[in-house]
ROZA-812325 format. One record per residue: y, z, x of N, C-alpha, C in turn; residue in three letters. Coordinates in steps of 0.1 Angstrom, whole numbers, padded with zeros to 4 digits, always signed. Layout:
// ROZA-812325
YZXYZXYZXALA/...
***
This chain:
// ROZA-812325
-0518-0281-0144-0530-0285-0137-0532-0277-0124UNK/-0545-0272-0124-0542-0262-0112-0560-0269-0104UNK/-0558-0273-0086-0569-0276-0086-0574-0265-0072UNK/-0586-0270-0065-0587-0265-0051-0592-0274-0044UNK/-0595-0275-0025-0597-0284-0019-0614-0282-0019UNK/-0619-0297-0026-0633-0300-0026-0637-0302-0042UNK/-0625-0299-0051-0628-0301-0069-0630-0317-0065UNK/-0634-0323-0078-0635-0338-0082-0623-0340-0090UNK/-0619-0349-0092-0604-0357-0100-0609-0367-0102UNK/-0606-0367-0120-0614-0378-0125-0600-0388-0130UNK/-0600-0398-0131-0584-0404-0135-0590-0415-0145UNK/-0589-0411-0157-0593-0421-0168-0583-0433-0170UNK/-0594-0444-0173-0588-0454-0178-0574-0452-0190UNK/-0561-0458-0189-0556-0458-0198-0554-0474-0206UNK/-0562-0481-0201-0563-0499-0204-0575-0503-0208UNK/-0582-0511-0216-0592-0517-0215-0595-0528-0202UNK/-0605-0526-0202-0610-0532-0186-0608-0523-0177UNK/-0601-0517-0175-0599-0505-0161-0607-0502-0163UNK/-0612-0494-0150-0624-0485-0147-0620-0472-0139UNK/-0627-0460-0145-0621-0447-0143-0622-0443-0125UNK/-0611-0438-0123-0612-0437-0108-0614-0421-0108UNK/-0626-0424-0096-0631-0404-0091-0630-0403-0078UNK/-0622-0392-0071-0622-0385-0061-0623-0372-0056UNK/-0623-0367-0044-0625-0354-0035-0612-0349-0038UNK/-0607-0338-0040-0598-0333-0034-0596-0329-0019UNK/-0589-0336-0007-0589-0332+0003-0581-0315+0006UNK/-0567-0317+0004-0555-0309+0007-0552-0309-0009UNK/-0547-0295-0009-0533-0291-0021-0518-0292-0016UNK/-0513-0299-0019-0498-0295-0017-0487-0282-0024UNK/-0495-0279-0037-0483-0279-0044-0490-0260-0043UNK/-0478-0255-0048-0482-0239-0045-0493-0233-0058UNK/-0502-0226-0055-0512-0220-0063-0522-0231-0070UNK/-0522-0238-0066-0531-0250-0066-0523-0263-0078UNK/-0513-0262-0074-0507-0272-0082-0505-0283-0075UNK/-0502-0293-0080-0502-0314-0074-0486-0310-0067UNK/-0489-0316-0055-0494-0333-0056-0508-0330-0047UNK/-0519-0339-0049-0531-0334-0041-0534-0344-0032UNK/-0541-0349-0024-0542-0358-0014-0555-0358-0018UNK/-0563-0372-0024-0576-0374-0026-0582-0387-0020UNK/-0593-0380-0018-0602-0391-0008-0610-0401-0021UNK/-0608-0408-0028-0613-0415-0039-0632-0423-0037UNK/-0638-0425-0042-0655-0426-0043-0654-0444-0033UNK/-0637-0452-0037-0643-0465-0024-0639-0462-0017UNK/-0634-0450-0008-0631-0444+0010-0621-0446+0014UNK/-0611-0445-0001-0596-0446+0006-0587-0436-0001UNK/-0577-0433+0007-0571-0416+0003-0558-0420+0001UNK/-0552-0408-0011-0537-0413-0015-0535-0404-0017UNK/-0519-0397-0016-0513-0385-0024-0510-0391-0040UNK/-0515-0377-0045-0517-0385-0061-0503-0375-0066UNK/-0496-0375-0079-0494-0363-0092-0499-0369-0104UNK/-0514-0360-0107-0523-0365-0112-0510-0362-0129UNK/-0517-0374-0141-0508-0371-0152-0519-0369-0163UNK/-0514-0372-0171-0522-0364-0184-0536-0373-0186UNK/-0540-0382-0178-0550-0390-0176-0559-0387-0173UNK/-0557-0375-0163-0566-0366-0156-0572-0354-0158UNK/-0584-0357-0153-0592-0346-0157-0596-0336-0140UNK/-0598-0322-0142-0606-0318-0126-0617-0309-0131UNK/-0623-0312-0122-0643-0309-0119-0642-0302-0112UNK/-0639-0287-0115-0643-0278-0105-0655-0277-0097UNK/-0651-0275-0083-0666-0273-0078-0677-0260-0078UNK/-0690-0268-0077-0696-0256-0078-0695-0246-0073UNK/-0699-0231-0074-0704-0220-0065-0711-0224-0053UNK/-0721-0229-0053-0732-0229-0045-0730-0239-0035UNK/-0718-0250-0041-0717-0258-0031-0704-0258-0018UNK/-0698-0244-0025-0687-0240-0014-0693-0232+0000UNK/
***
């Protein structure tokens, strides 16, 4: 998984009832854009993640860098 600072990180449900968590990428940690990433999540609270096979990333647009 390779991401940059400002992709989206989407973390799917792996349970019924959960609900899929989306965040910012703030910071990369890991060299050449690999995890562990530090994300600011959509309710306004930030965690270092190592995102797993759960995960999806939303590259950001062109236009919006």
């Amino acid at each position: 998984m390779r991401a940059d600072v400002g992709d989206r990180i989407h973390i799917h449900s792996r349970s019924i009832g959960m609900q899929e968590q989306q965040g910012e990428i703030t910071e990369v940690h890991g060299q050449n854009g690999e995890p562990p990433y530090v994300v600011r999540f959509n309710d306004g609270h930030e965690g270092l993640i190592y995102p797993g096979p759960d995960c999806t990333i939303e590259r950001r647009r062109a236009e919006e860098q």
